[in-house]
C-alpha positions in Angstrom: 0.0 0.0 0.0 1.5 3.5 -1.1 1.5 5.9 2.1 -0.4 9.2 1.3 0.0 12.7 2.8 -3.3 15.2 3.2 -2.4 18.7 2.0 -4.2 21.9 1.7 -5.0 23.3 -1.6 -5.0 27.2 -2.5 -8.6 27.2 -2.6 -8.7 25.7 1.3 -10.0 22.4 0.6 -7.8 19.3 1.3 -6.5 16.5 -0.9 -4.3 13.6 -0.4 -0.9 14.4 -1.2 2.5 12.2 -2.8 5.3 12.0 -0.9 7.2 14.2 -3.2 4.2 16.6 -3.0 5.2 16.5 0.8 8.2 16.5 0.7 8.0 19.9 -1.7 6.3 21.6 0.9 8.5 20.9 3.9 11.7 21.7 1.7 9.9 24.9 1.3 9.7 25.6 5.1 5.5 24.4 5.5 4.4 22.5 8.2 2.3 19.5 7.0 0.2 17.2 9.1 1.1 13.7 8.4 -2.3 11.2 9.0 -2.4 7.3 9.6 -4.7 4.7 9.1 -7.8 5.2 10.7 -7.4 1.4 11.8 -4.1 2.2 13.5 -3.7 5.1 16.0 -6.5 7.0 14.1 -3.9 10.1 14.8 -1.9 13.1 12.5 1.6 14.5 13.7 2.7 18.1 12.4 5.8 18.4 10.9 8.3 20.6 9.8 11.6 20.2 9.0 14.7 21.3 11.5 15.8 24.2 9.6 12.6 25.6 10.0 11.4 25.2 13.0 11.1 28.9 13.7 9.7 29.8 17.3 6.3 30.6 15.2 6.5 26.5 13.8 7.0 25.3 17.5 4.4 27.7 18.9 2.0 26.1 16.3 2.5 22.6 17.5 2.3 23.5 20.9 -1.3 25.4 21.0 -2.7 24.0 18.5 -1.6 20.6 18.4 -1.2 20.2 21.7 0.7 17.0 21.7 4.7 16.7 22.4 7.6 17.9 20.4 10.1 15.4 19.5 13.4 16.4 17.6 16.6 13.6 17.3 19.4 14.4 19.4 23.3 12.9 19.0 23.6 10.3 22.0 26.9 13.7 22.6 23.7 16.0 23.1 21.9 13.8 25.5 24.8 13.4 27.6 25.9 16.8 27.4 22.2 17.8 28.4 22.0 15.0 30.9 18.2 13.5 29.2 17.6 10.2 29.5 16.4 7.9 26.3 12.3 8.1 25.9 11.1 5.2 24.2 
């Protein structure tokens, strides 16, 4: 099965998007919501990509997403910061 992405068209309606379509928009600094099977989690991340995660990007996820913010650290960093692994 070919994973599909849900972007939002000029006009304001939504459409599933291609990967490339995706990955377009977060090489252009967008945050996209990601969706899975309804059968799975049922659940959408937002994502941006780490060059762009301005303060406005992060303030997006956190008030209106409302969920956590995850971002991959070097095992260096996570020492250095003293965080333990989440899994």
């Amino acid at each position: 099965m070919q994973p599909e992405t849900k972007a939002q068209s000029a006009s304001g309606g939504s459409a599933l998007a291609t990967i490339d379509q995706a990955l377009e928009e977060l090489k252009n600094g967008k945050v996209i919501l990601v969706i899975d099977d309804p059968d799975r989690e049922n659940e959408g991340d937002l994502i941006c990509a780490a060059e762009h995660a301005t303060t406005e990007n992060v303030n997006l996820m956190a008030s209106e997403a409302k969920g956590l913010i995850c971002m991959p650290m070097s095992a260096d960093m996570t020492k250095k910061l003293g965080l333990e692994q989440m899994v």
